[in-house]
C-alpha positions as CSV (number, residue, x, y, z in Angstrom):
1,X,87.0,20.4,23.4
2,X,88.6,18.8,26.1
3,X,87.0,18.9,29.9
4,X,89.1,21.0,32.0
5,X,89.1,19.9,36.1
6,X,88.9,22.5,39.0
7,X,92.7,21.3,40.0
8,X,93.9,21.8,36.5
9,X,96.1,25.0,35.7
10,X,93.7,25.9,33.0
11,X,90.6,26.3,34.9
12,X,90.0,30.2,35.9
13,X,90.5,30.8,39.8
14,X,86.6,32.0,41.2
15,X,86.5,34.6,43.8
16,X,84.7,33.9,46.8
17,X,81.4,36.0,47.2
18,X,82.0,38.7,49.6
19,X,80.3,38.2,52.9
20,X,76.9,40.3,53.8
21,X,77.6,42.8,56.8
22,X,74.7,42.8,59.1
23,X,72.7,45.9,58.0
24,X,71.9,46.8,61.9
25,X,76.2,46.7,62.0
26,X,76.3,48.8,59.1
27,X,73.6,51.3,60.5
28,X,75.3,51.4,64.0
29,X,78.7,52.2,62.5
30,X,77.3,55.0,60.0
31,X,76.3,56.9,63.4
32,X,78.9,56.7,65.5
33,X,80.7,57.9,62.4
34,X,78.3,61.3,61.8
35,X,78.0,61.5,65.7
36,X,79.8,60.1,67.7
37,X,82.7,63.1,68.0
38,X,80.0,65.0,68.4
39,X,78.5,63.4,71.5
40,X,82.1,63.2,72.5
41,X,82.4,66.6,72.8
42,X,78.9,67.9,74.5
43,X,79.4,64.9,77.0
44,X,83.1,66.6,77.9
45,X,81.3,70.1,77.9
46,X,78.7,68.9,80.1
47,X,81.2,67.0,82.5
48,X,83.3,70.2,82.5
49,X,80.6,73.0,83.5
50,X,79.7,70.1,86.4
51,X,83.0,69.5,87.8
52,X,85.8,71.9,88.0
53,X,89.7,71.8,88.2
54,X,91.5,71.6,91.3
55,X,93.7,74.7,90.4
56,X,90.4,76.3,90.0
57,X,89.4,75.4,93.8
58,X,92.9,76.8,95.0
59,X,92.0,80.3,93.4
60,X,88.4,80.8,94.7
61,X,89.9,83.3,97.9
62,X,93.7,84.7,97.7
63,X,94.0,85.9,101.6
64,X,97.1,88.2,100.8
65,X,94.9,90.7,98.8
66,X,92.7,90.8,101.3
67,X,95.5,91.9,103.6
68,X,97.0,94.7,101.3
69,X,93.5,96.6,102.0
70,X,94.6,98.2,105.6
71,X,94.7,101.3,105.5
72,X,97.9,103.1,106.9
73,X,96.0,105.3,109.6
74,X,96.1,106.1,113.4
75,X,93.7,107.9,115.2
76,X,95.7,111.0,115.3
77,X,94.3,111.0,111.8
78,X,90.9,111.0,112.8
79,X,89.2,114.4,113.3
80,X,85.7,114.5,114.7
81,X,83.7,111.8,116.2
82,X,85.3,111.9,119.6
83,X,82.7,109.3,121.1
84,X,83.2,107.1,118.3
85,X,87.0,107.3,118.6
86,X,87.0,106.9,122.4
87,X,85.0,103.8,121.9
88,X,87.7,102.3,120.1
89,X,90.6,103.7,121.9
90,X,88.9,101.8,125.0
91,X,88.7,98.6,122.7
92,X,92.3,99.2,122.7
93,X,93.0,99.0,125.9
94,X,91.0,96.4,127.2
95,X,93.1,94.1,124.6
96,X,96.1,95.8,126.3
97,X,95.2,95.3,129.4
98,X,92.9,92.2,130.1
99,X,92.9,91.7,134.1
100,X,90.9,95.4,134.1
101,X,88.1,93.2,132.8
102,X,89.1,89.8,133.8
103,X,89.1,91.2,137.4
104,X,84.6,92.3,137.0
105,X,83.9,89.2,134.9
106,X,83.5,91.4,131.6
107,X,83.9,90.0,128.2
108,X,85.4,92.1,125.2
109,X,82.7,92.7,122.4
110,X,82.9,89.7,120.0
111,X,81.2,91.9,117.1
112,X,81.4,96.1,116.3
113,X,79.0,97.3,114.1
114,X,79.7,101.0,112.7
115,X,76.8,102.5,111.3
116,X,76.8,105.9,109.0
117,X,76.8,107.8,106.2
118,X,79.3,107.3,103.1
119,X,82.4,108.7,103.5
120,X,82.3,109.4,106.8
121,X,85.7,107.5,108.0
122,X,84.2,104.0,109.1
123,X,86.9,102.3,107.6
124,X,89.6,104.9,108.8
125,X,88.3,104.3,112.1
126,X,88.5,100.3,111.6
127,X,92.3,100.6,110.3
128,X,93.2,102.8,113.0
129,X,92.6,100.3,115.5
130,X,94.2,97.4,113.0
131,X,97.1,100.2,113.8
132,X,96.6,100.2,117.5
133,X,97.1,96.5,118.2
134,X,99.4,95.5,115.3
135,X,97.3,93.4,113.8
136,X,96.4,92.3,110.8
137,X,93.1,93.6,108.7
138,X,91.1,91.4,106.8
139,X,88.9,93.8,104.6
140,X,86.4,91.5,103.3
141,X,84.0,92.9,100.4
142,X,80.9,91.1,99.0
143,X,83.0,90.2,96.1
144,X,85.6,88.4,98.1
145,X,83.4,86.0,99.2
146,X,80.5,85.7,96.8
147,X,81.4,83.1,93.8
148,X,78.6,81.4,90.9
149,X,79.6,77.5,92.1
150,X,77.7,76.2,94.8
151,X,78.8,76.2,98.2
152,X,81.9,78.5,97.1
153,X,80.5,81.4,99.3
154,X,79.8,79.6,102.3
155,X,83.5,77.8,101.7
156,X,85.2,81.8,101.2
157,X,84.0,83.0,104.5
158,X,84.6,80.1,106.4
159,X,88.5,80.2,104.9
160,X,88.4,83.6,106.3
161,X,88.1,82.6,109.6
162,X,89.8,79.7,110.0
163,X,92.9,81.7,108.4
164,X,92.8,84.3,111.3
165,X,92.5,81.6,113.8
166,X,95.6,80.0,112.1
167,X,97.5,83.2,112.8
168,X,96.4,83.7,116.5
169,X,97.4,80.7,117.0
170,X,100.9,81.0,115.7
171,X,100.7,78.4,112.5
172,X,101.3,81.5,110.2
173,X,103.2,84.6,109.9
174,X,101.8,87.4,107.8
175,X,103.8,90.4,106.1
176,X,102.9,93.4,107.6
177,X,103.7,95.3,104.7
178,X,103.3,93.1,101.9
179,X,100.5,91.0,103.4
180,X,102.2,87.4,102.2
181,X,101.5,84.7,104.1
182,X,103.7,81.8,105.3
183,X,103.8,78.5,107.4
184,X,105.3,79.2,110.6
185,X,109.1,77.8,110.0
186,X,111.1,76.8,114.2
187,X,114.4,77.7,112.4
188,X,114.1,80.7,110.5
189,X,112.1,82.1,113.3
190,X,115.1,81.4,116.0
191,X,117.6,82.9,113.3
192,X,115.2,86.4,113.2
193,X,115.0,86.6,116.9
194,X,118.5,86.2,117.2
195,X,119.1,88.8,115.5
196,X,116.5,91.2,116.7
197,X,117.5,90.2,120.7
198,X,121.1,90.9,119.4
199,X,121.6,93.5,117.1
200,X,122.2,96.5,119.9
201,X,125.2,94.8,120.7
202,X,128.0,96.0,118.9
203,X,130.5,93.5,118.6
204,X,130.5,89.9,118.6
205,X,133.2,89.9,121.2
206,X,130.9,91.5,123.6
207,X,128.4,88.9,123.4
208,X,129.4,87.0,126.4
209,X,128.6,83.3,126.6
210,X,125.5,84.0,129.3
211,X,124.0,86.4,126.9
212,X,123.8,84.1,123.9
213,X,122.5,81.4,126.6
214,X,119.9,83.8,127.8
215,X,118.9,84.6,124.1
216,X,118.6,80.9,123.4
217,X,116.3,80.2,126.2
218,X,114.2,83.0,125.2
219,X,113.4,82.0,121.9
220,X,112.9,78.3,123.3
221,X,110.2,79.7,125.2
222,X,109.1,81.8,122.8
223,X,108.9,78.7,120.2
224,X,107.2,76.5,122.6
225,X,104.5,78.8,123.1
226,X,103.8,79.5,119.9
227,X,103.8,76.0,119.2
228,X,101.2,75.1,121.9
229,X,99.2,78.4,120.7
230,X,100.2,80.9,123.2
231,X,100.9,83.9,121.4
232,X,98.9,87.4,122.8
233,X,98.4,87.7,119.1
234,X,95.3,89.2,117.4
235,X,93.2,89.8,114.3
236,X,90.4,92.2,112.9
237,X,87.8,91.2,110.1
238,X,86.3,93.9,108.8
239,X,83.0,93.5,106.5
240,X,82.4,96.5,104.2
241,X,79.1,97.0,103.8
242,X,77.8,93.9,105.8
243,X,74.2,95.0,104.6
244,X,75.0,93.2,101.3
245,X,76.2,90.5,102.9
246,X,74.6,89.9,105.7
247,X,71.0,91.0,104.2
248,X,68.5,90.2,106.4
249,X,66.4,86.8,105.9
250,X,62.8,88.4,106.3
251,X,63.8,90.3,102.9
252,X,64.8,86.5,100.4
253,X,61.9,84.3,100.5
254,X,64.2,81.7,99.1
255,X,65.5,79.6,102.3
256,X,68.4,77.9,99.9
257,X,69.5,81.3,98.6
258,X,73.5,82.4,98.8
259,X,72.6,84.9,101.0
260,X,70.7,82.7,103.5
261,X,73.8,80.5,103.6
262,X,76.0,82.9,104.1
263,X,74.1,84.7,107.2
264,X,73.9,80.9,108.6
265,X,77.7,80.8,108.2
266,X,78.7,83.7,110.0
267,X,76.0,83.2,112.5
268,X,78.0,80.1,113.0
269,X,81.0,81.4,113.3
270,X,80.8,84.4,115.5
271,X,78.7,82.0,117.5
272,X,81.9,79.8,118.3
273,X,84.5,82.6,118.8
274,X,86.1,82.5,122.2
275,X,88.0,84.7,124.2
276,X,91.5,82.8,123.4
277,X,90.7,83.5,120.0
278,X,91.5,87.1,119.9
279,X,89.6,87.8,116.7
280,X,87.7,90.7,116.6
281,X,84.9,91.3,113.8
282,X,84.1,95.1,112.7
283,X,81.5,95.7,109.8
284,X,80.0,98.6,108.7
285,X,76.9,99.8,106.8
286,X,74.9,102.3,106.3
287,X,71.9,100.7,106.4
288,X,71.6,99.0,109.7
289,X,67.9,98.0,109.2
290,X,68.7,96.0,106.1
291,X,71.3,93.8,108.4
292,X,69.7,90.4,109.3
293,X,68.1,91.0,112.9
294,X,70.2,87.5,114.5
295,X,73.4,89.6,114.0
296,X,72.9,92.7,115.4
297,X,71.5,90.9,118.9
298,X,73.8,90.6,121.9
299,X,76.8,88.0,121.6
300,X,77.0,88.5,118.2
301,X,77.7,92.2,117.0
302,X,76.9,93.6,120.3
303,X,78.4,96.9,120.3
304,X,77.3,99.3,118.2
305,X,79.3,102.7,117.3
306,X,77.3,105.5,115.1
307,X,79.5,107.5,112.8
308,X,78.4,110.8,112.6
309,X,78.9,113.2,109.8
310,X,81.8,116.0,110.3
311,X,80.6,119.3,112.2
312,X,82.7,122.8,111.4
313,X,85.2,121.8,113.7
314,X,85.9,118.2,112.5
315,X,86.0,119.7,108.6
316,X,88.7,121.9,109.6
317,X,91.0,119.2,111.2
318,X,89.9,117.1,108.5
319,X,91.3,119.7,106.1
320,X,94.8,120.3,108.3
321,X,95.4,116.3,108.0
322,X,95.1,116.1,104.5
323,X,97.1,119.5,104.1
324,X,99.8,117.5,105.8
325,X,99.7,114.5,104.4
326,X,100.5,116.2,101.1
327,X,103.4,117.9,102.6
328,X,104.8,115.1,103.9
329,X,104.4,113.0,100.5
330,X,105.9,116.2,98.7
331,X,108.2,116.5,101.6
332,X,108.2,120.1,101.5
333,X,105.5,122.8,103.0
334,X,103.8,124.1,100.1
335,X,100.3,124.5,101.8
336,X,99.5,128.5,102.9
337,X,95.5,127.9,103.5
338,X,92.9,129.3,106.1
339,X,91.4,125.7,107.2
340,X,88.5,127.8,108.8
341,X,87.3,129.5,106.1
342,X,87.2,126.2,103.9
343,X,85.4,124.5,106.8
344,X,83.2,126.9,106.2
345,X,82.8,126.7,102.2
346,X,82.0,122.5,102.7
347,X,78.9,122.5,104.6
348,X,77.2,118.8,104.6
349,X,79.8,117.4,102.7
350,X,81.9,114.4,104.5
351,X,85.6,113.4,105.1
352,X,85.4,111.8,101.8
353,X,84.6,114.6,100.2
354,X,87.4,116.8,101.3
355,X,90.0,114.1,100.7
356,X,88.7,114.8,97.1
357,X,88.8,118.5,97.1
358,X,92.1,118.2,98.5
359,X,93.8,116.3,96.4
360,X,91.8,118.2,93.3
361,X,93.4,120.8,94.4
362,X,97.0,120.3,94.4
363,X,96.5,118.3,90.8
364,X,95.0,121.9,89.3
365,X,97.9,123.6,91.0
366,X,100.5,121.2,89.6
367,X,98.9,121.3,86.1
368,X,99.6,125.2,86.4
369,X,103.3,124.8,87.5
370,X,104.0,122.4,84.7
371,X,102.5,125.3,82.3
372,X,104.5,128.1,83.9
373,X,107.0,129.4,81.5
374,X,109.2,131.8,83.3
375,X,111.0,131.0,87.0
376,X,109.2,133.7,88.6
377,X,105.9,132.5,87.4
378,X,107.1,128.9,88.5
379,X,108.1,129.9,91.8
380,X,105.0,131.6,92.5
381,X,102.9,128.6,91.7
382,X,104.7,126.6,94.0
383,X,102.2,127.0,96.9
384,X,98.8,126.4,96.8
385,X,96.7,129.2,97.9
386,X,93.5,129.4,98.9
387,X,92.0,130.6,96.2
388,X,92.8,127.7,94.2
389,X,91.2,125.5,97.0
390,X,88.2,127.9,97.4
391,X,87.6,127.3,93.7
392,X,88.0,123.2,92.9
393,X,85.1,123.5,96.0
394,X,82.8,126.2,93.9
395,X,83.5,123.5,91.0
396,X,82.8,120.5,93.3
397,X,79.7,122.1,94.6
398,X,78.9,122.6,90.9
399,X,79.2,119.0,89.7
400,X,77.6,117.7,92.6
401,X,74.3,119.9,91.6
402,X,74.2,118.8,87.9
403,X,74.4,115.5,89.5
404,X,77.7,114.8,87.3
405,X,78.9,111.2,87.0
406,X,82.7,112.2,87.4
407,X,81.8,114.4,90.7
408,X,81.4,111.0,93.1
409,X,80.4,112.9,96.3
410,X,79.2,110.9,99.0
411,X,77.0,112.4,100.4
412,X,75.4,114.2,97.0
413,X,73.9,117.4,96.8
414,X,71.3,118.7,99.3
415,X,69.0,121.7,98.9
416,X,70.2,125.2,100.3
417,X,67.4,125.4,102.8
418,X,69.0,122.0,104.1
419,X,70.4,122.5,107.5
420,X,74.2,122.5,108.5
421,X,73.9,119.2,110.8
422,X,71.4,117.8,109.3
423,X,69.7,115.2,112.3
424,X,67.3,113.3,110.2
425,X,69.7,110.2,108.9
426,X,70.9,109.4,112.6
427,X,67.1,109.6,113.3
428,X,66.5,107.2,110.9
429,X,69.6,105.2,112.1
430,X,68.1,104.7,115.8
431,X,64.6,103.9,114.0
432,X,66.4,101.3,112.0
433,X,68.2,99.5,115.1
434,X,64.6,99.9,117.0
């Protein structure tokens, strides 16, 4: 046979031996395969419960629902407490008028702390005077404030603050009815004033040329002031049940708990308020021994009002102002009621409590008008009598006994021997502050 040469066509082609991957190569490449989306993925977990989105940080405190809390009351809706309500009425005119303080050296009180029973119209009170000065109510709730990230609380109620100084100060207008917020716009604020300063004028011919010019200076004035932070303005934060809040430090052992850091901020706080502020801070409890001791001492909440519970006489103007209310919300007098003698069926029960009743009652008597059938029948049940009253408070009474979970009365029930005005909680009150 003849001998065939490597260059020849005839000789077969040889493939070349495949080359030996590195078995610590192979190894390496087999577990990033089997694992390595899965490391992928608790790495991105682990980053994200660490680190969180800056929408997320913009979302932690929304001021305008704070603002939507105030409550839409005067203290011609207040019955009762007439010490308590005087105190405040003389808040409101010290802010009025300053130089009758000015003029002895006195300070207004940089901190009110209103102490007493549920339902007993501490808030009413606090909106009232909201009412009183115009301006605006910051109804702050543990929840408002309280977040799981670290640092979030503290951050909340120092956002609080600074907002309120923002508006004293004139950066910010706020909606008085809607509570929206907005940066404080030169223009749009000449245009508004222009309008209010103008609007009693009838014609535009009878706007002289000295008018328009003494309108423009005004709101030059106007402008420059609020731009250098005059403004006369002012702003309430109220803290509902600052006991939760505010818990006192002897009570958490732990020194780097939320609520530590949270007493420490509003120490700090109402600490550096000053008189050109114009902020006022109102909290309420009903526990006052349970408040941190540092808050409750002069310079910091340094008045304190106690919020007693309605006597016969309070109950029955409590009962003629939510009589009226309903009136004016059904705009027609439907109401033919002896206040007195249901003033005297509601022993120990609170303002809360007949809001309740009241407004139990006029839902019982609607569900009878809707079943009426005949004109006569409907135009009977078109006024609420007092037996229909007398009997949602039997039922009231009733629930509040069994201890029912739909019957939320604030006060509870209380044994029949119990006294009318019962002393014993604003004993424990002054025991407390002692």
């Amino acid at each position: 046979m003849p001998e065939t040469t490597p260059n020849s066509p005839e000789s077969p082609e040889r493939e070349a031996p495949p080359a030996q991957e590195d078995p610590r190569d192979a190894f390496r490449s087999m577990m990033e395969r089997m694992f390595g989306n899965m490391e992928d993925d608790r790495s991105r977990r682990r980053r994200g419960s660490r680190r969180r989105q800056p929408q997320q940080e913009e979302d932690d405190l929304n001021i305008d629902c704070l603002l939507k809390n105030r409550p839409n009351t005067t203290f011609d809706d207040i019955a009762g407490n007439e010490e308590a309500v005087e105190e405040m009425k003389e808040i409101v005119e010290a802010v009025e008028d300053p130089d009758s303080y000015t003029m002895f050296g006195a300070k207004l009180p940089k901190g009110i702390l209103m102490t007493g029973v549920p339902g007993c119209g501490k808030t009413y009170m606090t909106g009232a005077l909201a009412t009183a000065l115009d301006a605006p109510f910051y109804h702050v709730q543990v929840s408002n404030v309280t977040s799981m990230w670290f640092g979030e609380s503290e951050k909340n109620l120092q956002k609080i603050f600074t907002h309120a100084k923002k508006y004293c100060r004139g950066e910010i207008d706020i909606n008085s009815e809607t509570g929206e917020c907005s940066e404080f716009d030169p223009e749009r604020f000449a245009e508004e004033r222009a309008a209010e300063l103008t609007e009693a004028d009838d014609s535009e011919e009878e706007v002289s040329n000295r008018r328009m010019s003494a309108v423009r200076e005004q709101i030059r004035e106007e402008i420059e002031a609020r731009q250098n932070g005059i403004t006369g303005r002012h702003a309430i934060i109220f803290f509902d049940e600052i006991d939760a809040l505010g818990a006192s430090r002897d009570n958490t052992p732990f020194q780097g708990g939320v609520s530590n850091r949270i007493v420490s901020v509003l120490l700090e706080n109402m600490d550096g308020l000053e008189s050109g502020d114009n902020i006022i801070v109102v909290a309420s409890t009903n526990r006052p021994g349970a408040v941190d001791p540092a808050l409750r001492r002069a310079g910091r909440f340094d008045r304190i009002i106690k919020v007693k519970k309605p006597n016969q006489a309070a109950r029955n103007g409590i009962f003629d102002i939510h009589f009226r209310k309903a009136e004016e919300k059904a705009d027609r007098e439907f109401v033919r009621v002896n206040s007195a003698e249901l003033a005297m069926k509601t022993k120990r029960l609170v303002g809360a409590d007949i809001a309740e009743i009241v407004r139990k009652a006029c839902q019982e008597q609607a569900k009878k008008y809707r079943k009426a059938e005949s004109e006569e029948e409907k135009e009977a049940l078109s006024i609420l009598d007092q037996d229909t009253v007398l009997a949602v408070i039997k039922e009231y009474r009733t629930n509040l006994r069994k201890k029912d979970p739909d019957a939320k009365g604030s006060m509870g029930f209380k044994p029949a021997s119990a006294p009318e005005e019962d002393e014993s909680e604003e004993l424990c009150v002054e025991e407390e502050l002692e």
